[in-house]
NUFI-431667 format. One record per residue (C-alpha): residue in one letter; x, y, z. Coordinates in Angstrom, 3 decimals, padded with zeros to 6 digits. Example, Ala and Ser with C-alpha at 12.3 -4.5 7.8 and 13.67 -1.06 7.14 Angstrom:
BEGIN
{rec 'A',{012.300,-004.500,007.800}};
{rec 'S',{013.670,-001.060,007.140}};
***
This chain:
BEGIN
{rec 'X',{097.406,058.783,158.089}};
{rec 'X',{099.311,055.878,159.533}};
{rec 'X',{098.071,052.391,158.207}};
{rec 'X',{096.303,050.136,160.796}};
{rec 'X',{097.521,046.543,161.128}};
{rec 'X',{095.582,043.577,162.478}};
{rec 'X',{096.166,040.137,162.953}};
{rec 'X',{094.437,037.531,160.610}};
{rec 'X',{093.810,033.713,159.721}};
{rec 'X',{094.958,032.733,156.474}};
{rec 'X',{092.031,030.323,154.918}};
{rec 'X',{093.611,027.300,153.837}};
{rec 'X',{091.427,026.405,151.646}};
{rec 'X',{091.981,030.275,150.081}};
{rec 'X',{092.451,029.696,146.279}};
{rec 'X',{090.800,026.611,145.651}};
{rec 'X',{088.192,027.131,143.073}};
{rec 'X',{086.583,024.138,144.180}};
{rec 'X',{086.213,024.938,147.828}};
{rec 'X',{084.548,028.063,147.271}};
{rec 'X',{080.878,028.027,149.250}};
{rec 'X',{078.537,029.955,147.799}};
{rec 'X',{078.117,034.030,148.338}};
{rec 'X',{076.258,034.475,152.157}};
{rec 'X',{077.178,031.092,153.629}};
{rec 'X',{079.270,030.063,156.469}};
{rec 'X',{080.724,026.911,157.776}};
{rec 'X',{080.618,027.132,161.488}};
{rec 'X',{083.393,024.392,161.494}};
{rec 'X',{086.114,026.406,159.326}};
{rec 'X',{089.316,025.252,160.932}};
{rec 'X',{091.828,028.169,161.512}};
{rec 'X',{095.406,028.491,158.851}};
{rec 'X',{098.426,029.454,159.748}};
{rec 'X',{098.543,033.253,160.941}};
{rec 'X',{099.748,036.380,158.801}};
{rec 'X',{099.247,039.785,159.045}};
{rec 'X',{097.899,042.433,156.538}};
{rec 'X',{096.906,046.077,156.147}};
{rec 'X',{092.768,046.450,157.318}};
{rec 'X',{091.075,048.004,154.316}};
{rec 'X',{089.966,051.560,155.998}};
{rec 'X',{087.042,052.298,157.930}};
{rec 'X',{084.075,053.874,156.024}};
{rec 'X',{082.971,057.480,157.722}};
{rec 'X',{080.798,056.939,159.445}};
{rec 'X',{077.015,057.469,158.825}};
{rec 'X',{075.773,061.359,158.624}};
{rec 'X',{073.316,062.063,161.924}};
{rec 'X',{071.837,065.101,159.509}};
{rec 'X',{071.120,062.776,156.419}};
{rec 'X',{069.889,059.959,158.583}};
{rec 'X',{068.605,061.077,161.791}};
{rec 'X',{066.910,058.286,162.731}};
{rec 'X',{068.925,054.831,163.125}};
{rec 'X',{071.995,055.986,161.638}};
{rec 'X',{072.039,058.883,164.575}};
{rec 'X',{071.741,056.664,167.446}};
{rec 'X',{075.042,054.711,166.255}};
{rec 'X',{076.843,056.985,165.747}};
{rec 'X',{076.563,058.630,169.335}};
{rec 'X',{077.109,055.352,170.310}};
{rec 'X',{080.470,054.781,168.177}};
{rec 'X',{081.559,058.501,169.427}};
{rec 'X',{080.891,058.311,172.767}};
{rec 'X',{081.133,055.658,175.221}};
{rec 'X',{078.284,054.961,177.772}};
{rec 'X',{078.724,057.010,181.219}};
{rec 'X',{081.560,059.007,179.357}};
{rec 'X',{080.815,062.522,180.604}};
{rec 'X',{082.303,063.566,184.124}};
{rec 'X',{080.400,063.245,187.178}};
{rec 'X',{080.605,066.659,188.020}};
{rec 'X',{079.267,067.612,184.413}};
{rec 'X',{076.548,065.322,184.943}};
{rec 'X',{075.726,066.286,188.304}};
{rec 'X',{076.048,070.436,187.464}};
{rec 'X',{073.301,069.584,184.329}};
{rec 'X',{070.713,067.935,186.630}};
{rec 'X',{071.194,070.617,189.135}};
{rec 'X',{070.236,073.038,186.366}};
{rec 'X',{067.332,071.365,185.323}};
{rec 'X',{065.852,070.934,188.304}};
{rec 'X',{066.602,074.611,189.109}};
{rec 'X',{064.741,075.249,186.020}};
{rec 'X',{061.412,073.088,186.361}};
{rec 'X',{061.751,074.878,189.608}};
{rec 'X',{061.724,078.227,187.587}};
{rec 'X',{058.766,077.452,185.789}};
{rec 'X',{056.526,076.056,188.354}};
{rec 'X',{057.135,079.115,190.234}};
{rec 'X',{056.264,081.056,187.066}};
{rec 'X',{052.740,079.736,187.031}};
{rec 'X',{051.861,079.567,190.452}};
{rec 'X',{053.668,083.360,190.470}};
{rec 'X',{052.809,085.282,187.515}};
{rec 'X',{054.829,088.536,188.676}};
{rec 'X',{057.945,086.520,189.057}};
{rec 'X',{060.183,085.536,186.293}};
{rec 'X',{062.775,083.522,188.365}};
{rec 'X',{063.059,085.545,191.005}};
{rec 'X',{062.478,089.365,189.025}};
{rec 'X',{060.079,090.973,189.565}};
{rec 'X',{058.095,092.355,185.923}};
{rec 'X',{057.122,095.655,187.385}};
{rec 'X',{059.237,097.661,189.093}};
{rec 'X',{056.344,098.827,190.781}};
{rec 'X',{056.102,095.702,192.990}};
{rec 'X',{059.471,096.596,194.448}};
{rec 'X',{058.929,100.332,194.769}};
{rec 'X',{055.908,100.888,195.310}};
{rec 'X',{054.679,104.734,196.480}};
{rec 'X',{054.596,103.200,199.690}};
{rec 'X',{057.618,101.371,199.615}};
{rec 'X',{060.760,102.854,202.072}};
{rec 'X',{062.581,102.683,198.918}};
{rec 'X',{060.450,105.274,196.546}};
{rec 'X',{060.881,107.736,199.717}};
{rec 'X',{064.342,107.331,199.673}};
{rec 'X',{064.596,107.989,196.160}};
{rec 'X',{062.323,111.392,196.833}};
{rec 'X',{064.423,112.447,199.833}};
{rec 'X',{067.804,111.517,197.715}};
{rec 'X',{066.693,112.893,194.280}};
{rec 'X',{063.376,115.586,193.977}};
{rec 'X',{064.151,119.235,194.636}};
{rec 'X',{061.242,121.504,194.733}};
{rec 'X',{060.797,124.752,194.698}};
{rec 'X',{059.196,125.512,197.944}};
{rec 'X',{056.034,126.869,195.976}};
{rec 'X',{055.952,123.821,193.972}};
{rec 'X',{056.051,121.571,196.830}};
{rec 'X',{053.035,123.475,198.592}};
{rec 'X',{050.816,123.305,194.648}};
{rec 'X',{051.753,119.523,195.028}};
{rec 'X',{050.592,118.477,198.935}};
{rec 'X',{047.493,120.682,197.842}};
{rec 'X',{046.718,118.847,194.926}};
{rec 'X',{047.147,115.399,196.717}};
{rec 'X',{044.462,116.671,198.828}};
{rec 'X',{042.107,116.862,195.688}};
{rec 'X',{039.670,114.424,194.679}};
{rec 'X',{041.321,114.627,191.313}};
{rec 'X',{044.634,114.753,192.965}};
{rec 'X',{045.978,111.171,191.780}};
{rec 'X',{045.949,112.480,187.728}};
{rec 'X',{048.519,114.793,188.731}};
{rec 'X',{051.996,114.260,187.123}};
{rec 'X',{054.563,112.681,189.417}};
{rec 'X',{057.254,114.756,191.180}};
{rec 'X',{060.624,112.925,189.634}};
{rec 'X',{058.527,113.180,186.596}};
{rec 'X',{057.700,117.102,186.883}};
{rec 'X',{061.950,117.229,187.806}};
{rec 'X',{062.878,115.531,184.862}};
{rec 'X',{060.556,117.560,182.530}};
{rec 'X',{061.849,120.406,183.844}};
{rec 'X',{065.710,119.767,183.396}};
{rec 'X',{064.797,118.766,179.639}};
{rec 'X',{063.332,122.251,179.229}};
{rec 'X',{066.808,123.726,181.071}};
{rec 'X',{068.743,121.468,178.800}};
{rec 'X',{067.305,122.184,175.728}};
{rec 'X',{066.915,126.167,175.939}};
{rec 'X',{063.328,126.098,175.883}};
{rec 'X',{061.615,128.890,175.404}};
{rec 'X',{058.260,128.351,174.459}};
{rec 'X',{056.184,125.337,175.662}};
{rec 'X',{052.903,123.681,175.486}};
{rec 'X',{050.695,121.853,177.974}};
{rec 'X',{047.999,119.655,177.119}};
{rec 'X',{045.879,119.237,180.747}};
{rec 'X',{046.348,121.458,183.400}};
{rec 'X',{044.854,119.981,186.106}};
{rec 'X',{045.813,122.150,189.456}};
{rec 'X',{048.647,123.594,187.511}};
{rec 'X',{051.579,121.948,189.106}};
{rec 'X',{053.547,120.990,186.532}};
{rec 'X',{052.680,124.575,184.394}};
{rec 'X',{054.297,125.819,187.301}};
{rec 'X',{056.878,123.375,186.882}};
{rec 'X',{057.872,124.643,183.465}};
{rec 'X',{057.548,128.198,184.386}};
{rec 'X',{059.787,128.494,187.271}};
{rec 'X',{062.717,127.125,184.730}};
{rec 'X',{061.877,128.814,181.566}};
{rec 'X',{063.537,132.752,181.094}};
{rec 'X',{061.814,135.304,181.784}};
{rec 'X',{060.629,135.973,178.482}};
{rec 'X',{059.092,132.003,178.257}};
{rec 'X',{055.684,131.592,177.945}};
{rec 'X',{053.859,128.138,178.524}};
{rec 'X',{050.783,127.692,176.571}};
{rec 'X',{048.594,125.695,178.984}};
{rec 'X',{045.186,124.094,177.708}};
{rec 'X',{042.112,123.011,179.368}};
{rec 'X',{038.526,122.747,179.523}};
{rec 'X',{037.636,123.871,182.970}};
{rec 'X',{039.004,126.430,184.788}};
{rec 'X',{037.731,125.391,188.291}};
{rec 'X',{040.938,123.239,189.426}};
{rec 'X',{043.453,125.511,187.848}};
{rec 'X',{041.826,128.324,190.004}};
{rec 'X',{043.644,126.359,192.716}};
{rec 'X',{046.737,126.953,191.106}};
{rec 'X',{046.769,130.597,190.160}};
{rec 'X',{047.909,132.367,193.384}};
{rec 'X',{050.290,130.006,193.820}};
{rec 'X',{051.617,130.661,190.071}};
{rec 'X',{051.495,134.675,190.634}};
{rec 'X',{053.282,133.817,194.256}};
{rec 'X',{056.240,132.166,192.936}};
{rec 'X',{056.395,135.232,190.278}};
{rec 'X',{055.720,133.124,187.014}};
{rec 'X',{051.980,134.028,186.213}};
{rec 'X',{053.197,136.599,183.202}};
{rec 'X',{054.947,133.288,181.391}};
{rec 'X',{051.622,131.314,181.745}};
{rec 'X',{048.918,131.609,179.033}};
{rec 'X',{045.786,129.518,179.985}};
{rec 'X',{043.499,128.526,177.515}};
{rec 'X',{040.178,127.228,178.906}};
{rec 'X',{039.175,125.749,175.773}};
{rec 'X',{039.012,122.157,173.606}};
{rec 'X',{043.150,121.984,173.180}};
{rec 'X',{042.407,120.425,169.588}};
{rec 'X',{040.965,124.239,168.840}};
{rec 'X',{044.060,126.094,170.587}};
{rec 'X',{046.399,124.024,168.914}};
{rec 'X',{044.727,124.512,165.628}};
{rec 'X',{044.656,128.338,166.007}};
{rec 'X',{048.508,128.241,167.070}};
{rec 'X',{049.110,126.433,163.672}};
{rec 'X',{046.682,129.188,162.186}};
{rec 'X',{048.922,132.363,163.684}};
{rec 'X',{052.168,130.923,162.171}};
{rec 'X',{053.572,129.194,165.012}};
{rec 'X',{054.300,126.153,163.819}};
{rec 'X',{058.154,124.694,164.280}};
{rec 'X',{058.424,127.574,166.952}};
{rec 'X',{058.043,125.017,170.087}};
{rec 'X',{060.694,123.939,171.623}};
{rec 'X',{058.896,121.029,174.195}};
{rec 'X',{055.359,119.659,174.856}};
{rec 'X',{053.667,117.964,177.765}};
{rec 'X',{050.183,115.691,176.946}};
{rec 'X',{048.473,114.463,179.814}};
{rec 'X',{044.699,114.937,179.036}};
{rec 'X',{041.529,112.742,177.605}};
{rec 'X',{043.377,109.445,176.267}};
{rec 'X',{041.401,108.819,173.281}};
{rec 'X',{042.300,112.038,171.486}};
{rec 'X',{046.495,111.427,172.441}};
{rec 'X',{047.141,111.158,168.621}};
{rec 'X',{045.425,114.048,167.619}};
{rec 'X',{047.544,115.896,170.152}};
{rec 'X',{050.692,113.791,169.214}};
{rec 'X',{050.101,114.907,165.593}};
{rec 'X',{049.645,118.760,165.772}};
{rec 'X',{052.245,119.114,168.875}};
{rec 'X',{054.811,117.304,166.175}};
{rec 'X',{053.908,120.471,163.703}};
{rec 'X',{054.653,122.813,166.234}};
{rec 'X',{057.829,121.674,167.993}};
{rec 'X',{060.539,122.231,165.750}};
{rec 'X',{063.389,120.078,165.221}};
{rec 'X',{065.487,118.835,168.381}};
{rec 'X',{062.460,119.571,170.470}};
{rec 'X',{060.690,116.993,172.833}};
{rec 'X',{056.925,115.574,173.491}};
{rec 'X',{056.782,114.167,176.647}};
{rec 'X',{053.434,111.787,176.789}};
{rec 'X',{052.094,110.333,179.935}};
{rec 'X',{050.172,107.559,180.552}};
{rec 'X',{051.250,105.151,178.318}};
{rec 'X',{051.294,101.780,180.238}};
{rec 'X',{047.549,102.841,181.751}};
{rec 'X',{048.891,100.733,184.663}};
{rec 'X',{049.720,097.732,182.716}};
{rec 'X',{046.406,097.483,180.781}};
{rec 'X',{048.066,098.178,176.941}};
{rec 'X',{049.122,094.780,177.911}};
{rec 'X',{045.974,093.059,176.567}};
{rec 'X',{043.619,096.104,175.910}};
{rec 'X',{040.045,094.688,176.653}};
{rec 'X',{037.510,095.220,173.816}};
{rec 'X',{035.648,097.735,175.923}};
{rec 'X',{038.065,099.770,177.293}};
{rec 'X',{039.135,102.351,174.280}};
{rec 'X',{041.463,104.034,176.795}};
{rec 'X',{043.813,101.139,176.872}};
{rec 'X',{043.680,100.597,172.943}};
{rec 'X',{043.857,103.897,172.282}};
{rec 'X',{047.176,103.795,174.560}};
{rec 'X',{048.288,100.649,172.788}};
{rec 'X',{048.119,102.169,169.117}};
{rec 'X',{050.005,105.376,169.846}};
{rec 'X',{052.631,103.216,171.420}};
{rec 'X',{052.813,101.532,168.451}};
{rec 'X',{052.793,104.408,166.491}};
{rec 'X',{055.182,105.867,168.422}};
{rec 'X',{057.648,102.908,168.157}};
{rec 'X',{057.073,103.263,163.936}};
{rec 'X',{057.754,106.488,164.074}};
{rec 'X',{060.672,107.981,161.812}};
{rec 'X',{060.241,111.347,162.450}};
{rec 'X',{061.126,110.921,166.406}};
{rec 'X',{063.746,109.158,168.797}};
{rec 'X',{061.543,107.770,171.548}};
{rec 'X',{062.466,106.780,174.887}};
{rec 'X',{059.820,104.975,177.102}};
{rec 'X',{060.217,105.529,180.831}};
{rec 'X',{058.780,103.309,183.734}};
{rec 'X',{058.068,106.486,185.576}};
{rec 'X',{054.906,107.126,187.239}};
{rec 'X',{052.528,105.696,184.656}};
{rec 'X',{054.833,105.675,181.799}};
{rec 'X',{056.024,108.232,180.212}};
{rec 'X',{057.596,108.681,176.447}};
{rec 'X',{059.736,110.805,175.433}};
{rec 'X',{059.739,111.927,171.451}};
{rec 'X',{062.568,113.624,170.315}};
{rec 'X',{061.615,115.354,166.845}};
{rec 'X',{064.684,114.778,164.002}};
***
């Protein structure tokens, strides 16, 4: 480093014992010596802003940067932002749904009544004629809003294409629109175990299944599906499943989870609906055991090491578990 010179008044009365004042006092009429000039002892670093943070960090921003240094662009571009972000978070309170401008949900921008969700339909969902007719009839029901979504029902069924399936299980039946689902894309030799306790809606269903020629590869089982999954397990069948759909009474999900996981066998799929209970596993209320039953198995789920999961924001949510 190259030594610093400065300019300096030689004390003429340097070197005299006897004119030496004592340590810490001045004499404001010192007259000035001749002038010389003499290497300045170096600087001392300056003072650590992490070992002193209080005085010592205010000089030395100070000593490193000059007052109104940064650019007025810079300057102007930071209180730009933070006014853009106050902004932000005013808007946040007053507008919960919002988080600068996004929307949480994607249900708030397309919603089942939005132009957007029918283009979607009209751009993506092919059903089989029969399928389509099960569906409008079912909207019809008083029941009809528990039936599975139509991009859902498509995507179910080009797992069960993808994967080979063979055998399948349904937990919930409802009308029967998505056993028919499964059906029309399974082989001929397929067989869909479908489970429910009352046999009144899927009567609705039934001609429609032996219509579109599939009623030989469904097996309904009017029955508790906790018993017909436990007498599956019984005949030997476990790890002979190749996919499973649960869509029934919330509170036993992990009971179904559990026993469906026995019976799939490795590489299969359990596709579970319901799982954001429209937004209320957000903050499950102490009464409602639908929503904290929804919020453990999600949990669960996420735990899990015996499954890849994917959780869709389809319909009402649905989770995909892929068995390892």
């Amino acid at each position: 480093m190259p030594r610093r010179w400065r300019k300096v008044r030689k004390d003429p009365h340097a070197g005299s014992v006897g004119s030496r004042r004592p340590a810490g006092r001045r004499s404001s009429r010192r007259r000035p010596g001749p002038t010389t000039w003499r290497a300045a002892p170096p600087r001392p670093a300056p003072p650590c802003a992490c070992d002193r943070p209080g005085r010592a960090a205010r000089r030395l921003s100070r000593s490193a940067m000059p007052l109104f240094s940064v650019p007025k662009e810079v300057a102007v571009g930071t209180a730009m932002l933070g006014v853009a972000f106050a902004t932000g978070l005013l808007a946040g309170k007053k507008y919960p749904s919002l988080v600068f401008g996004i929307p949480r949900s994607p249900r708030s921008v397309i919603g089942k009544s939005s132009p957007l969700w029918q283009y979607i339909l009209d751009h993506s969902v092919r059903e089989h004629p029969i399928l389509k007719k099960l569906r409008l009839i079912t909207a019809e029901h008083p029941w009809g809003r528990m039936m599975v979504s139509c991009d859902q029902a498509q995507l179910m069924a080009n797992l069960v294409k993808l994967i080979k399936a063979k055998k399948v299980i349904e937990i919930g039946v409802l009308t029967g629109y998505n056993t028919l689902n499964m059906a029309l894309v399974l082989p001929d030799n397929g067989r869909v175990v479908a489970c429910d306790i009352n046999e009144d809606y899927a009567k609705i269903g039934k001609p429609l299944w032996k219509e579109a020629g599939v009623d030989h590869k469904i097996d309904l089982r009017i029955k508790p599906a906790i018993q017909t999954l436990d007498e599956l397990l019984a005949g030997g069948e476990a790890e002979t499943f190749d996919f499973a759909f649960i869509d029934a009474d919330k509170e036993s999900y992990n009971e179904y989870y559990e026993k469906c996981l026995r019976l799939i066998k490795k590489g299969g799929i359990i596709a579970i609906d319901n799982v954001l209970w429209s937004g209320k596993v957000l903050k499950p209320r102490k009464d409602d055991l639908t929503a904290q039953s929804m919020h453990r198995l999600n949990e669960k789920l996420f735990r899990d090491a015996r499954v890849n999961i994917s959780m869709l924001p389809m319909g009402d949510g649905l989770t995909l578990a892929f068995k390892l």
